[in-house]
C-alpha distance (Angstrom), angle and dihedral (degrees) to the residues before:
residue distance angle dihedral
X1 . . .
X2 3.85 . .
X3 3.86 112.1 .
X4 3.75 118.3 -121.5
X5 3.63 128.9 -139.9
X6 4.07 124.2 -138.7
X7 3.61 113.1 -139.9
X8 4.02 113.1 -144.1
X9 3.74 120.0 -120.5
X10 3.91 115.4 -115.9
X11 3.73 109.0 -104.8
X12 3.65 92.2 -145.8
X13 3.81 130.5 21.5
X14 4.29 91.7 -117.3
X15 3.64 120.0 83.2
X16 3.64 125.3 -140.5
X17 3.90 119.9 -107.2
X18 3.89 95.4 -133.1
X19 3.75 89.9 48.2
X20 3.78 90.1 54.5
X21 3.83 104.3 36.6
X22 4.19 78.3 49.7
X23 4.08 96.4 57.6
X24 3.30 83.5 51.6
X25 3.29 106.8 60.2
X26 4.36 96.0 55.6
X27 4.43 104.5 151.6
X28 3.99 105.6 -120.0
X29 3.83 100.9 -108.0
X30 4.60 85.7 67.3
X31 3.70 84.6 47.9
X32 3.73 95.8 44.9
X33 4.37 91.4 46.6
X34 3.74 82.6 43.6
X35 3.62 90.9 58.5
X36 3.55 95.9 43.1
X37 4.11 92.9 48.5
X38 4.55 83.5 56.4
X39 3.99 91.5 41.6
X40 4.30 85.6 53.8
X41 3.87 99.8 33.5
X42 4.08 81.0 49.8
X43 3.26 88.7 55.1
X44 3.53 101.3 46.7
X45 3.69 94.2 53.7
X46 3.91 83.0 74.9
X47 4.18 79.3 84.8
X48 3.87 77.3 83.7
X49 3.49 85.4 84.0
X50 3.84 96.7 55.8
X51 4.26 95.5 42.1
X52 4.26 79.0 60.6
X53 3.07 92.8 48.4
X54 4.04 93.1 44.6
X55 4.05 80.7 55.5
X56 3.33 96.4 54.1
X57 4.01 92.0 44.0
X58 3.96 89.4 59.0
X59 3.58 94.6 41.2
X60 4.23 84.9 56.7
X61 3.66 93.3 38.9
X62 3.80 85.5 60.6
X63 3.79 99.6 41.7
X64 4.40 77.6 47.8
X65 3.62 90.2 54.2
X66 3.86 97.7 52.4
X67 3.31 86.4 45.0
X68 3.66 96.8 46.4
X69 3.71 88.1 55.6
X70 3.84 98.7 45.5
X71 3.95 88.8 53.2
X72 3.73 96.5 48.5
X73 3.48 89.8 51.5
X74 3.43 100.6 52.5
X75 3.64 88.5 39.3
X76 3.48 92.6 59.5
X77 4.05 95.3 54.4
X78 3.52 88.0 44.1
X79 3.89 94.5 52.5
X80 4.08 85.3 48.0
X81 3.79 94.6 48.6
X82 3.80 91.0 54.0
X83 3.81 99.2 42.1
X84 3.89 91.3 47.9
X85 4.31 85.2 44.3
X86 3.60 84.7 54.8
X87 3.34 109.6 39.8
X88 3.97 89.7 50.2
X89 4.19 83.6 46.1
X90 3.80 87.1 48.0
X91 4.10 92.8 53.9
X92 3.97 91.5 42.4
X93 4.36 81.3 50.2
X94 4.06 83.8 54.4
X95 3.45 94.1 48.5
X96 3.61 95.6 58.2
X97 3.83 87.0 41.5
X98 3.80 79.8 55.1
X99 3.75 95.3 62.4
X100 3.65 100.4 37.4
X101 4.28 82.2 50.5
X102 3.67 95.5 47.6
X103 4.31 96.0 42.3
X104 3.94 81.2 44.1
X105 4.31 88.3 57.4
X106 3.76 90.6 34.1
X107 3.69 95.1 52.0
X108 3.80 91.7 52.1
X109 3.77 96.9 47.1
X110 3.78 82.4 48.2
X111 4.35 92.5 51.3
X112 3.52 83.5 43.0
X113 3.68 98.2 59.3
X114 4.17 94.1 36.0
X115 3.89 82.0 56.8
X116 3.89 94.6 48.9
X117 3.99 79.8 52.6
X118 3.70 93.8 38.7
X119 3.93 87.5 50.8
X120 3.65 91.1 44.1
X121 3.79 94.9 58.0
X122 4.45 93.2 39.4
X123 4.10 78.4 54.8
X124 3.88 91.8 54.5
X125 3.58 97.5 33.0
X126 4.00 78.6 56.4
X127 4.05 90.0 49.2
X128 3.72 90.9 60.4
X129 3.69 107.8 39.1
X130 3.97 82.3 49.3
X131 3.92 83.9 52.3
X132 4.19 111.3 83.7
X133 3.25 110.2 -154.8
X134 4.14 104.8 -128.1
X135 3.91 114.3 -94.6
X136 3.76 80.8 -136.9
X137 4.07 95.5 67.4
X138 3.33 92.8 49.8
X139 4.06 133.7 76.6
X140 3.57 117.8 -96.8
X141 3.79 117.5 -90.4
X142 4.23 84.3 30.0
X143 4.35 100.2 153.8
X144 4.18 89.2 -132.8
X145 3.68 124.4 -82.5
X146 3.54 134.9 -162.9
X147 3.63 125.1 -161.1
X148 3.82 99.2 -87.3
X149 3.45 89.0 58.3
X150 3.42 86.2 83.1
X151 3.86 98.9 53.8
X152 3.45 126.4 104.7
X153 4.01 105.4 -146.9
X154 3.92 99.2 178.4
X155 4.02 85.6 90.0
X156 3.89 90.3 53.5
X157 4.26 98.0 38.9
X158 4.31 76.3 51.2
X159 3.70 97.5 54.9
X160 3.96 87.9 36.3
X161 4.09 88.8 63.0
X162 3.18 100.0 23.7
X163 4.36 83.4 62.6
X164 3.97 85.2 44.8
X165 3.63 90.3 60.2
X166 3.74 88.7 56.0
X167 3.34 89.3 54.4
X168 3.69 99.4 47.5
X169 4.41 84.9 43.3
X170 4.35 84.9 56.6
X171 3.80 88.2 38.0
X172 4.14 92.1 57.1
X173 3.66 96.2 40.0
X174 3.83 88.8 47.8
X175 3.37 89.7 53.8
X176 4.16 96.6 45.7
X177 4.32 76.9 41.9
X178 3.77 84.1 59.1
X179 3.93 103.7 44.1
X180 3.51 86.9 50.8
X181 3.50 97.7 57.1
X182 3.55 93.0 42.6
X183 3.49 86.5 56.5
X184 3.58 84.6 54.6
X185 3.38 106.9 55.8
X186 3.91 99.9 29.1
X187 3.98 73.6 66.4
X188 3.65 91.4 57.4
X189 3.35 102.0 38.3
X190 3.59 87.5 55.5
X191 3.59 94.7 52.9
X192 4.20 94.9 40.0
X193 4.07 82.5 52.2
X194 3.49 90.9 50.3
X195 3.52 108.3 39.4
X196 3.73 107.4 97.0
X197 3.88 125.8 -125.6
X198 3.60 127.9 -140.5
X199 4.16 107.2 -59.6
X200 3.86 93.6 -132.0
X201 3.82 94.7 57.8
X202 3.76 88.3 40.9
X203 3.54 94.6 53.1
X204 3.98 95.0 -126.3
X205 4.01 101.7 126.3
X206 4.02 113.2 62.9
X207 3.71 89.5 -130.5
X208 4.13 86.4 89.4
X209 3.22 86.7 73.6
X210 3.73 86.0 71.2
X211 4.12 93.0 52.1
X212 3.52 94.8 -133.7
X213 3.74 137.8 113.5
X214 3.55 108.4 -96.2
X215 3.98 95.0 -135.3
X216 3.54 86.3 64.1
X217 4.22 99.5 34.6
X218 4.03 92.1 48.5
X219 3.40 98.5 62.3
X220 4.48 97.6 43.6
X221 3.95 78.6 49.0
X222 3.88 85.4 56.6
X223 3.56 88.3 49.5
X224 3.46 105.1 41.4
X225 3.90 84.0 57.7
X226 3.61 94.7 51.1
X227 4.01 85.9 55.5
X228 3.85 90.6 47.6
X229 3.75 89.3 53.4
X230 3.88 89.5 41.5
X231 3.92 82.5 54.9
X232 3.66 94.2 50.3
X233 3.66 98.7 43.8
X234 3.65 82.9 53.1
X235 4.07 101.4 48.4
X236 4.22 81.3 44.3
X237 3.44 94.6 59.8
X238 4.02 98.1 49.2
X239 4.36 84.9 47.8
X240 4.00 79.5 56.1
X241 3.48 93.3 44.9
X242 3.87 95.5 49.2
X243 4.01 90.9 40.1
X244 4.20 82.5 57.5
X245 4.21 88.8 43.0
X246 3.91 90.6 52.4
X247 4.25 91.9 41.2
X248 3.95 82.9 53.3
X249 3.68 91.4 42.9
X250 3.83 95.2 51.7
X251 3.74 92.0 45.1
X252 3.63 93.2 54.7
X253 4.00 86.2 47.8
X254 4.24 116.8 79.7
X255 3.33 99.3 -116.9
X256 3.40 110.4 17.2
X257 3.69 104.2 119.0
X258 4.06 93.0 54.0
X259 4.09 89.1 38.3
X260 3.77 82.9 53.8
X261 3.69 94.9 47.7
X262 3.55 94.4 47.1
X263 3.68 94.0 55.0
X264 3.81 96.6 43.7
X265 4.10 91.8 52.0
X266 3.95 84.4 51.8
X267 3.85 94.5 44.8
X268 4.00 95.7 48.2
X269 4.12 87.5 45.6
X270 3.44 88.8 55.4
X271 4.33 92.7 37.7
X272 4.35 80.9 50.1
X273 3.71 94.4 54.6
X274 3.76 94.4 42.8
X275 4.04 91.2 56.6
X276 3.63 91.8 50.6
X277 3.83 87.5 51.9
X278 4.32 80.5 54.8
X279 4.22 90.4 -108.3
X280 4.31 115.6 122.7
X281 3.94 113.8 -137.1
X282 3.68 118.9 156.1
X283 3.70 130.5 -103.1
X284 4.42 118.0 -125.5
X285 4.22 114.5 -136.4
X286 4.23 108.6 -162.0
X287 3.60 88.0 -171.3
X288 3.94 91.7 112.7
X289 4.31 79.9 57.3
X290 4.00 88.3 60.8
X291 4.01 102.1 55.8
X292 3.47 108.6 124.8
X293 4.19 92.9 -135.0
X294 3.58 101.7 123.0
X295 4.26 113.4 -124.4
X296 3.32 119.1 -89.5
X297 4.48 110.9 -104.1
X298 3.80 110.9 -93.0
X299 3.92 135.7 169.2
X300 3.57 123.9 -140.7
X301 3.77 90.5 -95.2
X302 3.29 97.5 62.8
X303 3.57 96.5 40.4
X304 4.13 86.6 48.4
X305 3.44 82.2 58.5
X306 3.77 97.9 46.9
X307 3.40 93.0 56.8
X308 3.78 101.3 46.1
X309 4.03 76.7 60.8
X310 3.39 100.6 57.0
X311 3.81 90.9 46.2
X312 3.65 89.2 56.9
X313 3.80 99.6 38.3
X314 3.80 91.3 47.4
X315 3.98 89.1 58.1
X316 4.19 87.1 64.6
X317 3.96 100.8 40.1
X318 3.63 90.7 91.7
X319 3.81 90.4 44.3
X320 3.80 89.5 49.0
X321 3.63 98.0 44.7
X322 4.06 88.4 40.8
X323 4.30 89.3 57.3
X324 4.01 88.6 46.1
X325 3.36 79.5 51.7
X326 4.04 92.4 49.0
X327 3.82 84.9 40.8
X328 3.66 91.9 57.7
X329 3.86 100.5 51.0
X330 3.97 94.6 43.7
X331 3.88 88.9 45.8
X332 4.12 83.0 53.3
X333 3.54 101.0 39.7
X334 4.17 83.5 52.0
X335 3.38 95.8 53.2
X336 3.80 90.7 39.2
X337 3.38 77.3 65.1
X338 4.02 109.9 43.7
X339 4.34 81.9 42.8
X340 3.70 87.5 52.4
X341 4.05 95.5 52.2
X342 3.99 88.0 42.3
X343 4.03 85.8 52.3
X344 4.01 90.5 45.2
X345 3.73 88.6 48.6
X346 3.57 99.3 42.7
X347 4.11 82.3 49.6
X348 3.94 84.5 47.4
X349 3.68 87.7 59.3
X350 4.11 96.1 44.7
X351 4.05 87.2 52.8
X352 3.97 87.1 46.0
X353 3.87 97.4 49.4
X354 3.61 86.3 40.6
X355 3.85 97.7 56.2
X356 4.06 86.7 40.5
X357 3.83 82.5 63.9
X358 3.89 95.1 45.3
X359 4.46 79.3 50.1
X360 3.57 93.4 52.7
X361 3.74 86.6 49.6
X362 4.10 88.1 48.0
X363 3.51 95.6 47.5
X364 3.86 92.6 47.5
X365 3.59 88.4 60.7
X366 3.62 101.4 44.1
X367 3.52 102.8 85.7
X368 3.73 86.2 67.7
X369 3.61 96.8 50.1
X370 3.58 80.0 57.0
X371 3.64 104.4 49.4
X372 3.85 86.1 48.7
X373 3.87 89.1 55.1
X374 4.08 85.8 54.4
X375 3.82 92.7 41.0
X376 3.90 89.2 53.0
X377 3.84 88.3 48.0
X378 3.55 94.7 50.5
X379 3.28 93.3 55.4
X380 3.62 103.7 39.6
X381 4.06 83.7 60.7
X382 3.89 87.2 50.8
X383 3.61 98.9 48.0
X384 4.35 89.2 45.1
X385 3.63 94.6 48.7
X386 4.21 89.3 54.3
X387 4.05 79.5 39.9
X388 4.05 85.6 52.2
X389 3.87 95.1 41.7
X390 3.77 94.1 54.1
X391 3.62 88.7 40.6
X392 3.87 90.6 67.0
X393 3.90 93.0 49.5
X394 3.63 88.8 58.4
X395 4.05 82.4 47.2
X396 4.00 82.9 48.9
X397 3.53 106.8 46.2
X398 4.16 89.7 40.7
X399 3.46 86.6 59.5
X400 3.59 92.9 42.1
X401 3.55 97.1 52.7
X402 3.80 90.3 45.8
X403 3.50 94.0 54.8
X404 4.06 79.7 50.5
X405 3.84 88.4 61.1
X406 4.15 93.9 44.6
X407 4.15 80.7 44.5
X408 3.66 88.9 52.6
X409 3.84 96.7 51.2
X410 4.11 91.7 45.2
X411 3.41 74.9 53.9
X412 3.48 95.8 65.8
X413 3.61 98.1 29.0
X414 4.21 85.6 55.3
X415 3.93 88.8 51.2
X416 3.61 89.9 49.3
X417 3.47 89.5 43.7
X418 3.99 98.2 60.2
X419 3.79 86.3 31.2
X420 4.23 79.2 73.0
X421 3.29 95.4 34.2
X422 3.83 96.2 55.6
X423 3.50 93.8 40.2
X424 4.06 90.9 56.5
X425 3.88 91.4 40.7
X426 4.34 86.2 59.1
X427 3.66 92.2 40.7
X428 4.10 87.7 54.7
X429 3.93 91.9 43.9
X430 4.32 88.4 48.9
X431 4.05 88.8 50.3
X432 3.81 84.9 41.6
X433 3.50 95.5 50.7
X434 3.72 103.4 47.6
X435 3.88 88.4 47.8
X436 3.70 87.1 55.5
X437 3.87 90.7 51.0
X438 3.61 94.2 47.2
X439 3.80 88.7 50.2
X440 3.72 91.8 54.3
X441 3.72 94.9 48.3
X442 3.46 87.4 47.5
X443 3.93 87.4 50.0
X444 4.00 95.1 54.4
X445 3.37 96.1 41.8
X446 4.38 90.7 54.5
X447 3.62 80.6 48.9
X448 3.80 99.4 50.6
X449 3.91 83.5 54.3
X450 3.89 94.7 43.2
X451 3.72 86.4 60.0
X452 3.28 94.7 33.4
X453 4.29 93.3 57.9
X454 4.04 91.0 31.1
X455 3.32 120.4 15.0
X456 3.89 103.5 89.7
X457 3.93 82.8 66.1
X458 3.31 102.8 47.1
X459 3.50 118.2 85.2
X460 3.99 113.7 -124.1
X461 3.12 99.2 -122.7
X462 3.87 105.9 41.9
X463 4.12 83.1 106.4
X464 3.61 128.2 4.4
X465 3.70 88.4 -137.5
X466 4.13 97.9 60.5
X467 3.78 96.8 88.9
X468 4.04 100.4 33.2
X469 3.50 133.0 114.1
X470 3.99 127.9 -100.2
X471 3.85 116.3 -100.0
X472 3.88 121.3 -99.3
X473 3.50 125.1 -133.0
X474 3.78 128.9 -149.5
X475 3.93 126.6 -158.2
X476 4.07 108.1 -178.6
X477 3.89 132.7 136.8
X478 3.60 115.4 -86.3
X479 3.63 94.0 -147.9
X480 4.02 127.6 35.4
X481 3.57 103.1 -124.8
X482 3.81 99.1 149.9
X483 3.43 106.0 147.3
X484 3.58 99.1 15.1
X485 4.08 84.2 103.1
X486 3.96 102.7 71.8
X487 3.72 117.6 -146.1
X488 3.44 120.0 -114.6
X489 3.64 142.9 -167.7
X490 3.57 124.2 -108.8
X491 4.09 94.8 -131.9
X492 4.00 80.6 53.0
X493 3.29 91.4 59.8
X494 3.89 101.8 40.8
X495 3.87 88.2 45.3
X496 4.11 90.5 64.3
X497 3.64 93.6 39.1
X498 4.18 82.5 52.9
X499 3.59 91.1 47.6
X500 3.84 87.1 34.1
X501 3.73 85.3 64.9
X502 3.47 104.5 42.6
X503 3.89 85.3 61.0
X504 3.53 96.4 69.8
């Protein structure tokens, strides 16, 4: 920091005549540095410029900082809002997910079991049309038959389509289930990839650079401009205090107002022609040279003294004005960067209030998403009970048709059966019938001999009876059912009683 000098006060308003006749007399090379000293202090009071400006910096830092806190605040409500909007959005989207998951798994526990049935049925329908139907049941000149030839499949091909339809009905409202909640959640995705996080984790202000939390970096950023303005202010007032040392030192020097005006006229010709040729250099005033206060008494000590002052001081006014300078930049460069975080935030908040729109919008439609989930529900259990229904005919008519095939073999097992029977009951009627012959012969031929030892003493008619004839007996079929027992083979037979078995 440039010294400063403190001019005595005159102890009596008259001024010696040695003292005067002596600043008068000052050689030309003093008067010419003086001059030079006032043309660069001048100059360097231009700084003046830069200390406003480091006013008005502080004054918008602060106004930055208010609004730096107001923004992060609402920023931060915002930012909770949405994330709680979207996480409860996010669990209703899983929800639906939910039921189109769980109709998905019910649906193929539910195919699974109508093709158990459906498989059930092909493997009975099999059965029969593997099953000929013996030549022997049938009339003669009968083309051959096997069981299935007397099944009627337009029931099962019904319930077969009719279960793909039910299908096909899930499959389209799965699929409007599914553009619906891809609607949904392209929605919030969009929002979620739009909605912005905070700008010091993302890296968008240039204060994380710095590493710090910008609560906490904002306000020594504040203060470290405050301190560079302090500075400035400072270094300002020592340029005004040298500017007043070299206008005392110039009026206490013959000469030194014209000198000064000399060099100024020179310096502003040359700063004139260097703005036409587009280049900035300062123009001098010397009016502070031309006030008509008289200068303060001083002896040639003091003026010694003064000048050895000015010689030193005017070594640092470039260094001076050069760190207001330095000041200056840093002091806009910092708020460069507290205005560029109050910009990002105030952005931050735009985005924010923007995506709580685009939620608004989400949540409006929601319901409906909803309702679609329940529609698709609905349905699904509509379209599984028909699935379920038909499902149990096929259950019905497999079992039906089985019990056809275990008919089929009693069938043959019944035939067989009265096949045996019939066959014992003419075997009993031939053994009865030749015992009933042999009894009669036997009958006429103890009646021969009765007559034979008695009868020419017995009067004739002493009984009506004496001289008839035995009593013939008759075994025959009351009805004519020849034929009406089929023939069948034996490996017929033992091929129902195998399946007969199986059965069971």
């Amino acid at each position: 920091m440039m010294s400063s000098l403190t001019l005595p006060q005159p102890e009596a308003p008259t001024v010696s005549h040695s003292s005067s006749k002596s600043s008068l007399s000052e050689p030309p090379p003093l008067l010419e540095r003086l001059v030079s000293h006032f043309l660069v202090a001048k100059r360097a009071l231009a700084s003046t410029g830069q200390v406003w400006r480091a006013n008005e910096i502080v004054t918008t830092a602060r106004a930055s900082i208010e609004a730096n806190a107001i923004f992060r605040a609402k920023n931060t409500f915002l930012r909770q809002s949405l994330h709680q909007q979207l996480d409860a959005l996010r669990a209703v989207q899983y929800g639906i997910e939910q039921v189109g998951q769980d109709a998905q798994s019910d649906l193929k526990t539910t195919v699974a079991a109508v093709d158990a049935a459906h498989t059930r049925l092909q493997g009975t329908l099999a059965s029969l049309r593997d099953t000929v139907v013996a030549p022997s049941l049938q009339p003669l000149e009968t083309p051959p038959k096997t069981l299935h030839s007397f099944v009627d499949e337009a029931p099962i091909s019904d319930l077969s389509n009719g279960i793909r339809r039910n299908i096909d009905n899930y499959k389209d409202a799965s699929a409007t289930l599914s553009d619906t909640l891809e609607s949904f959640a392209t929605s919030l995705d969009y929002i979620e990839g739009h909605l912005p996080s905070s700008s010091v984790v993302n890296g968008h202000s240039h204060l994380h650079e710095m590493d710090e939390d910008p609560d906490s970096l904002i306000p020594h950023l504040y203060r470290s401009l405050e301190t560079h303005a302090t500075e400035m202010a400072e270094s300002l007032q020592s340029l005004v205090k040298h500017y007043d040392l070299c206008v005392t030192a110039l009026k206490h020097t013959e000469g030194g107002g014209e000198a000064a005006r000399q060099a100024a006229e020179a310096q502003n010709k040359t700063a004139r022609t260097e703005a036409e040729d587009g280049k900035a250099s300062p123009t001098v005033s010397v009016g502070s040279l031309h006030i008509d206060a008289p200068p303060s008494p001083m002896t040639d000590e003091e003026r010694q003294e003064m000048v050895q002052v000015l010689d030193s001081d005017a070594a640092e006014v470039d260094d001076v004005v050069s760190e207001i300078g330095e000041h200056s930049a840093a002091m806009e460069q910092k708020l460069g960067q507290i205005t560029h975080h109050v910009e990002s935030l105030e952005t931050e908040h735009a985005s924010l209030r923007q995506g709580l729109k685009l939620m608004a919008n989400i949540c409006a439609e929601t319901p409906g998403y909803v309702t679609a989930s329940g529609e698709f529900l609905a349905q699904w259990e509509e379209e599984k009970s028909s699935i379920r229904e038909k499902m149990d005919e096929l259950d019905g008519l497999s079992e039906f048709y089985e019990g056809f095939l275990r008919a089929y073999d009693g069938l043959i097992l019944e035939v067989a059966r009265r096949k045996k029977v019939k066959e014992k009951m003419l075997r009993i009627a031939r053994e009865a019938k030749s015992k009933i012959q042999k009894l009669y012969q036997d009958d006429v031929e103890e009646r021969e001999a009765f007559r034979a030892d008695h009868g020419e003493y017995l009067p004739s008619d002493i009984w009506p009876g004496l001289v008839a004839t035995p009593s013939r007996l008759e075994i025959r079929a009351v009805d004519d059912d020849e034929g009406s027992i089929p023939e069948l083979s034996k490996d017929t037979i033992e091929l129902a009683i195998r399946r007969t078995r199986r059965s069971f």
